[in-house]
Every structure is written in structure tokens, then in C-alpha cells.
N, C-alpha and C positions, 0 to 999 in steps of 0.2 A: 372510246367511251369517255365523256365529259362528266366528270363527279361533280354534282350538285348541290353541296353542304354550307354554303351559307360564309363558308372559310377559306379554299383554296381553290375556288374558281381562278385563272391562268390569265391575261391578254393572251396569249394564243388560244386557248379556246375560244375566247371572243372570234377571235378569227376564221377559226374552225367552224365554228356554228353560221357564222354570215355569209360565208362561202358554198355553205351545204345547202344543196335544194333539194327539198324533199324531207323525208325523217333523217331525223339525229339522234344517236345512239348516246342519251343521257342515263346518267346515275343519281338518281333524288335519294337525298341519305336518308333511310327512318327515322331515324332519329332526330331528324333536323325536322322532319315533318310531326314528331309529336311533341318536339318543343315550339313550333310554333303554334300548334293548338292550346297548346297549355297558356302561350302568350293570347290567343285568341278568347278563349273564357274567362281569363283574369281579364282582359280588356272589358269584355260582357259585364264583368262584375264590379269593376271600378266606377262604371257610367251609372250604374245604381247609387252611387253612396256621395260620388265625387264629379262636379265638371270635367269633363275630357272635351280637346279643343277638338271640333270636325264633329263628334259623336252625339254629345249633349249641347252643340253649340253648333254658329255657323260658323262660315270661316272667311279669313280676311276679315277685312273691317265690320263684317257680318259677328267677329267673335262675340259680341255679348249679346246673342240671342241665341236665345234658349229654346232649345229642342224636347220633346215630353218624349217619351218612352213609345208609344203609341205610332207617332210619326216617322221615327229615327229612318227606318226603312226605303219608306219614299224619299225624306232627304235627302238620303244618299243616291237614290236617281237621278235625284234632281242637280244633285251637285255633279253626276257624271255628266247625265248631259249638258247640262250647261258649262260646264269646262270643256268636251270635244267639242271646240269650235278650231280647231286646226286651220288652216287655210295654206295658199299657197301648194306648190308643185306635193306629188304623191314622194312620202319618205323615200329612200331607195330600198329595195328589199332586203339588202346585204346589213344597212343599219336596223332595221325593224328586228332582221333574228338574232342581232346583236343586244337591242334592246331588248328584247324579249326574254333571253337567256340569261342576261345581268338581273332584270329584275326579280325572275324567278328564286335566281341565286340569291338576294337580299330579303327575297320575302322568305324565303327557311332557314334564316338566321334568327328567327322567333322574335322577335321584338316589333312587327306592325300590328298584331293585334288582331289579324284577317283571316278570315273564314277558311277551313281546310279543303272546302269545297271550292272556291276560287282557284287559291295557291293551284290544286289538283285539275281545274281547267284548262290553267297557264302553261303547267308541265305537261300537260298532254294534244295542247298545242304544239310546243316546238318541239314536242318528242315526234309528233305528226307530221311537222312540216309545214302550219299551218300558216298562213301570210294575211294578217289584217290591212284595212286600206288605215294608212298614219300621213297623215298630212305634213309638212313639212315646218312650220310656221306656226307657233305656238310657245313659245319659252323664250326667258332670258338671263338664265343660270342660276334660278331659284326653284327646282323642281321642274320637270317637264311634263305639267301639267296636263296642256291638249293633246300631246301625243300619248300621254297614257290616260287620261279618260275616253279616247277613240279603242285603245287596246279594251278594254276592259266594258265598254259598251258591246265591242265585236264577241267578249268570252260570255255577255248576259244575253247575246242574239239579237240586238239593237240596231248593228252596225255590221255592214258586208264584209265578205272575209274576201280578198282576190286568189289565195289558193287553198284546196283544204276549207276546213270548219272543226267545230267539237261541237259536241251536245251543250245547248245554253244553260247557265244557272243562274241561281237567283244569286243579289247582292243581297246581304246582313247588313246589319244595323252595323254601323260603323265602317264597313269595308270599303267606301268612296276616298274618303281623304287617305287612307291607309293605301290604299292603290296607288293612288297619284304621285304620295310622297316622295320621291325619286327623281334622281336625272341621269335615268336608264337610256336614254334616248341619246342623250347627250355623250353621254363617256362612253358608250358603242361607237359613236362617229368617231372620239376622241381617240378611243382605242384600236381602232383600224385606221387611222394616222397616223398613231405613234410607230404602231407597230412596221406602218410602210415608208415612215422616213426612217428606221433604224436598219432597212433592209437597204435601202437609196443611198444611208450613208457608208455601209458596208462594200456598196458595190462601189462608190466613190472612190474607194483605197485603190480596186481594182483598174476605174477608170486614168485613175491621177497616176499610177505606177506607169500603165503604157503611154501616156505623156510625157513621164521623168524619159522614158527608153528613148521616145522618136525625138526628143530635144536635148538628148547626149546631157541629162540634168547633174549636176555636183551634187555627192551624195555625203556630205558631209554636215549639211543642213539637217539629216535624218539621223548624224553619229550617236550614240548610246550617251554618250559623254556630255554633249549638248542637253539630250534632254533631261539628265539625273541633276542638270545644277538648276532647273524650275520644273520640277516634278510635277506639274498641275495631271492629275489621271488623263483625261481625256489627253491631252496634247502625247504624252506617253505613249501611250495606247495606239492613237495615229502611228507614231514615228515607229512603234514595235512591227505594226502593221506593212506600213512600206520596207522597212527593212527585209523584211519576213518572203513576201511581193517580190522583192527584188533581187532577192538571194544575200543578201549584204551580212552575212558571217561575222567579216569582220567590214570597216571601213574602207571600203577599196580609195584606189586611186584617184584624186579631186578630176572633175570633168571639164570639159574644154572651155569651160567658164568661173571664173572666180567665185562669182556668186550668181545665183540665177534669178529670174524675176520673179517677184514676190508669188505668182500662182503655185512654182514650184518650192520657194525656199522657206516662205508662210505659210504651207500647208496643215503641218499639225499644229503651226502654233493658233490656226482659225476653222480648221476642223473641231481640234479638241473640244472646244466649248460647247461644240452642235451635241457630241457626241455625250459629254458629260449633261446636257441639258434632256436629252432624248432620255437617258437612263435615269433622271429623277422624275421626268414625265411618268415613266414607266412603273417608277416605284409609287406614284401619286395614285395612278389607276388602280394596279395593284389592289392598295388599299381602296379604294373608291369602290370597286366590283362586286368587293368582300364588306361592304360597310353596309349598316342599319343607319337611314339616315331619315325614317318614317318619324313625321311629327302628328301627335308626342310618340315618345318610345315607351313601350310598355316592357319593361322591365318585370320578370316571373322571378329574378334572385329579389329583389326587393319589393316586389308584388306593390308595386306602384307605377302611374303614369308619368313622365318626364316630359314638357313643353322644351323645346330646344332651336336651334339653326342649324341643323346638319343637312340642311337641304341644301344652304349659300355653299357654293363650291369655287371659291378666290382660290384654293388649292390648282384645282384644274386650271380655271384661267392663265392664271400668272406662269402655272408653269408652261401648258398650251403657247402663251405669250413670248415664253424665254427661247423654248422651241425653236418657232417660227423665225424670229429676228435670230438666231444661231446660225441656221439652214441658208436663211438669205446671203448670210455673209460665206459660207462655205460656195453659196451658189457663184456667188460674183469671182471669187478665185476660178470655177468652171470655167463661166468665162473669159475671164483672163488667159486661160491656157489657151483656150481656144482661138484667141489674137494671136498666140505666138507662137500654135501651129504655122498658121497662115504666113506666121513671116520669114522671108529666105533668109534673114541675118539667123535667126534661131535654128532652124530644120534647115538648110543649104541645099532647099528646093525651089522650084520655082514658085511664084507667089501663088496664096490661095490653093497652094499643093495640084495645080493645074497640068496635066499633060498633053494639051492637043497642040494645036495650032495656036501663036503667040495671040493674045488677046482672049485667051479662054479664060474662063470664071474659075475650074474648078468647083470649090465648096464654096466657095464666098457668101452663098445665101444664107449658110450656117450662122454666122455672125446677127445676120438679123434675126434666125428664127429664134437662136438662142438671148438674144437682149430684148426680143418680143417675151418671150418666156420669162424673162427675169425681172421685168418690170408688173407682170404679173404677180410673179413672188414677191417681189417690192409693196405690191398693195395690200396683200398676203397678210404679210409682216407687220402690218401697225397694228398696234397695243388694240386689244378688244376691251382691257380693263380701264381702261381711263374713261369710258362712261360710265351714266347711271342711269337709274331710272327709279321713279317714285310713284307708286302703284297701290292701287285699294284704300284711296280714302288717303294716303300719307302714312298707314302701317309697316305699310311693307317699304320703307324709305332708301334701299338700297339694292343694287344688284350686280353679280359676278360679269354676266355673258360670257361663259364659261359655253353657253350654246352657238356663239358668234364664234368666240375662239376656234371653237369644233370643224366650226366650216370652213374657217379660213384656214386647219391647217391640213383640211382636207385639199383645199385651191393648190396649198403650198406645196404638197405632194404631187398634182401631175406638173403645177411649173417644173418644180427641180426635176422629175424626171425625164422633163424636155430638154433641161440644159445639159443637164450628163448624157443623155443621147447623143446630142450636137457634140460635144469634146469628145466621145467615143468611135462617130464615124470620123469624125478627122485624125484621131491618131490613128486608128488602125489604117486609115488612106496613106498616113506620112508614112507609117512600118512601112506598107506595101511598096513603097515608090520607092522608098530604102533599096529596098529587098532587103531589111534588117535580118538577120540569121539572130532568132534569139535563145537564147540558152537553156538550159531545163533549168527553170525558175516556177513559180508558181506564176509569175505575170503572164509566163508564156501558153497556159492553160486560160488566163482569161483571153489574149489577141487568138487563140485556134476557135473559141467557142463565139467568138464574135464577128471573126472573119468566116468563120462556115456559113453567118447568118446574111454577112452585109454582100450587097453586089460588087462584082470585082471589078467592074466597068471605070474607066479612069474617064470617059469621055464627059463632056458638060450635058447633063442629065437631070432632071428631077430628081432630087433626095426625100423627096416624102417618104417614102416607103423604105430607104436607107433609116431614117431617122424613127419612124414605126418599128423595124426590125431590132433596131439599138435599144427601144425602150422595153420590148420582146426583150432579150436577153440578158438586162439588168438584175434581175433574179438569180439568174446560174452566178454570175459575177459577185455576187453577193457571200455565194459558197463557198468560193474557192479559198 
């Protein structure tokens, strides 16, 4: 059951809801639903006495025209349809019930001003199940406009739904801009990124530990002692992690190399950052999920309307931004190891961890799938914030792309899960060729649940489906 209060809406619930098909077993708080009415009739009453932007006005460069009482109604038709102009590929459905469920969540935080009969449409959509067509192509992290005037025409009966339906209702004088106000759309893609590079970098420890094994890694890189004299959390956190992985009590014995190459010995000190950037990501959403960010805010403790910016979301962005370039650089260490699988001076195998007839490949094509992958990420990764854009007349003269971000760190999540698949079947190949006997460690629970999945064939083969199966089991890995 998904509680509904306008407060403690989760990014795992986020999650939970995009992944559900079908009804979702939500909890809409009463309370949050007769404070938002109370904000809804003080919104009604304000537009009598005082300008409200969207209500008594139009919007955008449209703000100084003035709306009469009479019209208000149709306005806001017309401002729905005319903003779902979406274009581009159909949302994906996992983002739609994402958006769907955030927005709900902000609008019973009482501050849009919006009809109780809406809000109660919207909840009885994704309590339903219900899937609207949302196009994809519409925003640039200043509200996400066309994807939620497409929502909200689909809850007035305007616009097709592709699963499910609810009974249509009428829009109220002012509930178009109030709708819109959001960038629901956005921080669902956002939040089902976040959420799946923090599970990627999780399994990361797991992947990087059976690396340290098959390359006989010095594990003094990872001593307690090292990392308490630049305490940075994340790098900590890392080195707590492999130790823990690795069984390492205390600081064993240095390994058959002095120092080892920077994939393994610069681990936490290029992980941590990913990891501390993902957790402020986190904490950004968090707050974004649970925020009123409808312009203006209708304020029932001061029984006044507030014009504001809490739509610009440079929050998201920048952090989306820090993310992304973090993950890239954790990624290229994947790679790394994954050269020094392959080479006999490191593993005292034969090259490219090959067993047949001299002149076999082994894995060799790992190397490219995994640098095909990485440069993906690499594209991934540049700044979405260093545009701009200047919109409606010269009004609106600034913007996050905080909706650009969204996607690219959505890109950046199956590259990197390609490249930890490639470093995952090649160690568990080098273990096997070993016949390393590994210890009762926690590592040795990730190489049993990865080698039940991967083919034990050593011969020169297609690893497609090696390298599909690795990214299959990234998740358990992530547990352990």
C-alpha cells in the first residue's frame, strides 16, 4: 500500500507504481484531500477580489490579459488543449505511472488550488491502472507542460486512454494551469534512474570484488587505515564494501603485486564520488516528489496566492548532471579491469582468457562491446545544464533541462549496465579457468549466482546471450 499524503511519498514507490500493471493499491490521505479543497475554494475566492496568474489572466507572455469570470472555464480548455501538443515517440508506460503517481502526490499537498473532482479522477486512475497516451517531446525543465496537458485532457474525456479509462470530468475555472504546474513527467524518468544506477552501483562492489580475486588484487588499497586519513563518505563506503565482499577482517597479506592498476587500486577512490552524487540525487527527488511547486501557490495558512519559480528545477539538473559524469568515470575503471582480465601478465592465463586451439579469441569481443558501451555513456554524460533557452515572447528567458537530463541518465543506465556485464562474464571466465576454490566470503555468493546463470562453454562462441544473462543478474548482485 503506497500512502498518498502530499509528504512521504518514497522514490521506491516511484518505482513500485511504474512497474505495476494494472491497479495499485494506494492510500490517499483524508486529510490531505480536504486540505486541498480548502486550498481549492480559497483559490476560487482570491480570483474575485485579486489577479491570479493562469485564473484571471493568461499565461506566458499572454500574463496581462485578463480573463472575466464568465470565460474562466473555457480558458482553461483551451489552454489544455493548446499545451497537449506532445509529439514525438509514445512516453513509456513505466514513466507515465510514475508521473502519474508523483503528481497526484503534489496535488494533495493543498497548495494548487484544483478541483477535488480532478485530483479524485487522477487517484482513481492509477488506483485503476489506467494508462493515457503521453507523448514524449514536450518540455525543457520548466514544468512539463505537454505531457500533462495530454494527462488531463485524457481525465476530461478529450484524449484516448491506451489502458483502462475513468469516468470524464469537467475542468473548473482555474484547474488548467494548476494541472500543468509540475515536472511530474520528469522526475518519474529521473527517479527510476536514480533509483537503477544506485542498484548498478551496488552490484558494481560485487562485480569489482570478483576482479580483485581472479587478478590476485593487493588488498591494502582497500586497508581501513588508508581510507580514515581522506574520509570523503562515499570513497569509505566503497572501501567498507569491498572489504566486507572480500572477507578482509583484518588486512591480509599484500598480493603478488606491489601495487595494482589503477581499475583495482582506484576503485573507491572513483567509485565514491558516483556513490555520494547518486545519494544527493536521491535526496533532491526526495524533496521534489513531496514539493508544491504549482504557480502561483495558494497558500490556506495565509489565505493568499504566491507567483513564484518552483517549476525551474536546476536542482534536478545539476544534480542529474553530477550523476551522470560520476557513473561515466566509475564506468571507464569497468573497463579497465576488463583489459587486465584479458591480459596473461595480470591473470597467468592465456590471452583474452582463451582455451581452445592456439589462435582462439576467447572473449576478446568483450573489449569492444564494452568501449561500444562506454562511449555511449560518454555521450550520456555531458552537462544537459549548460544550455538555454528563451521562450514566450522573452518571459520565460531561462531553462534547467532537467527533462534532457532525465533521459540521458536514463541512456546512462543501460550503457553502464553493459559494461558491468562485459567485466562480469570475463571474471567469472578467469575464476573458472582458475578453478579458483573461493572461500566462504560474500564474493563467493555473488561468482555461484552468476556462474549458475552464465554458459560454462570455454570454446570461441557468441557471448550475446552471455553478456544478456550478466545483465539478468545484476540485481541479485546488488543484494548480496
Amino acid at each position: 500500500m503506497i500512502r498518498v499524503d502530499g509528504r512521504t511519498l518514497r522514490c521506491a514507490d516511484v518505482v513500485t507504481a511504474a512497474a505495476t500493471e494494472g491497479p495499485l493499491a494506494i492510500d490517499v490521505s483524508i486529510a490531505a484531500m480536504r486540505a486541498a479543497e480548502h486550498a481549492w475554494k480559497l483559490a476560487d475566492e482570491l480570483s474575485t477580489r485579486r489577479e491570479v496568474y493562469g485564473r484571471t489572466t493568461g499565461v506566458g507572455a499572454n500574463k496581462d490579459d485578463l480573463i472575466t469570470g464568465g470565460e474562466s472555464r473555457e480558458h482553461g480548455l483551451r489552454l489544455l488543449r493548446s499545451h497537449a501538443g506532445g509529439s514525438g515517440d509514445p512516453m513509456s508506460p513505466n514513466q507515465v505511472r510514475g508521473m502519474m503517481l508523483i503528481r497526484l502526490n503534489q496535488l494533495v499537498a493543498g497548495r494548487a488550488g484544483i478541483s477535488p473532482e480532478l485530483i479524485t479522477a487522477l487517484a482513481n486512475a492509477v488506483r485503476g491502472g489506467a494508462l493515457p497516451l503521453v507523448h514524449r517531446l514536450g518540455a525543457i525543465g520548466t514544468g512539463d507542460l505537454a505531457p500533462l496537458a495530454e494527462l488531463a485532457l485524457a481525465l476530461t474525456g478529450e484524449r484516448e486512454w491506451l489502458e483502462g479509462h475513468v469516468p470524464p470530468v469537467s475542468v473548473q475555472a482555474g484547474d488548467a494551469l494548476a494541472f500543468m504546474s509540475s515536472n511530474a513527467a520528469t522526475l518519474a524518468e529521473a527517479t527510476l534512474a536514480a533509483m537503477r544506477l544506485d542498484t548498478l552501483t551496488r552490484a558494481s562492489h560485487a562485480v569489482g570484488a570478483l576482479t580483485y580475486i581472479a587478478l590476485d588484487g593487493n588488498p591494502e588499497a582497500y586497508a581501513t587505515p588508508v581510507h580514515e586519513a581522506r574520509p570523503h563518505a562515499g570513497q569509505v563506503a566503497c572501501a567498507a564494501e569491498l572489504r566486507r565482499l572480500l572477507g578482509m577482517h583484518h588486512t591480509p597479506k599484500p598480493g603478488r603485486r606491489i601495487q595494482d592498476p589503477f581499475g583495482l587500486r582506484a576503485f573507491p577512490q572513483v567509485q565514491g564520488p558516483a556513490l555520494d552524487a547518486i545519494h544527493y540525487l536521491r535526496d533532491v527527488l526526495a524533496i521534489e516528489i513531496n514539493a508544491s511547486t504549482e504557480n502561483p501557490m495558494i497558500s490556506t495558512v495565509h489565505q493568499d496566492a504566491y507567483h513564484h519559480a518552483h517549476f525551474h528545477t536546476a536542482y534536478v539538473s545539476t544534480a542529474l548532471d553530477q550523476a551522470r559524469a560520476t557513473i561515466h568515470q566509475v564506468a571507464e575503471l569497468s573497463v579497465a579491469r576488463l583489459g587486465d582480465l584479458l591480459e596473461p601478465e595480470f591473470t597467468g592465463l592465456r590471452p583474452f582468457l582463451a582455451s581452445g586451439p592456439v589462435g582462439s579469441s576467447g572473449v576478446m569481443i568483450l573489449e569492444y562491446v564494452a568501449h561500444d558501451a562506454l562511449t555511449e555513456l560518454r555521450q550520456a554524460a555531458l552537462p544537459a545544464t549548460l544550455g538555454t533557452a528563451v521562450v514566450s515572447r522573452g518571459i520565460e528567458d531561462h531553462a534547467s533541462f532537467s527533462t534532457q537530463a532525465a533521459r540521458a541518465a536514463t541512456a546512462a543506465c543501460y550503457a553502464y549496465q553493459q559494461v558491468l556485464a562485459c567485466e562480469l562474464v570475463a571474471a567469472v571466465r578467469a575464476l573458472r579457468l582458475r578453478r579458483a576454490e573461493l572461500v566462504d566470503i560474500p564474493a563467493r555468493n555473488a561468482y555461484d549466482m552468476a556462474s549458475a546463470v552464465l554458459d560454462e562453454s570455454m570454446d570461441d562462441r557468441p557471448l550475446t546471450e552471455d553478456v544478456h544473462r550478466a545483465v539478468g543478474v545484476l540485481d541479485e548482485l546488488a543484494r548480496i
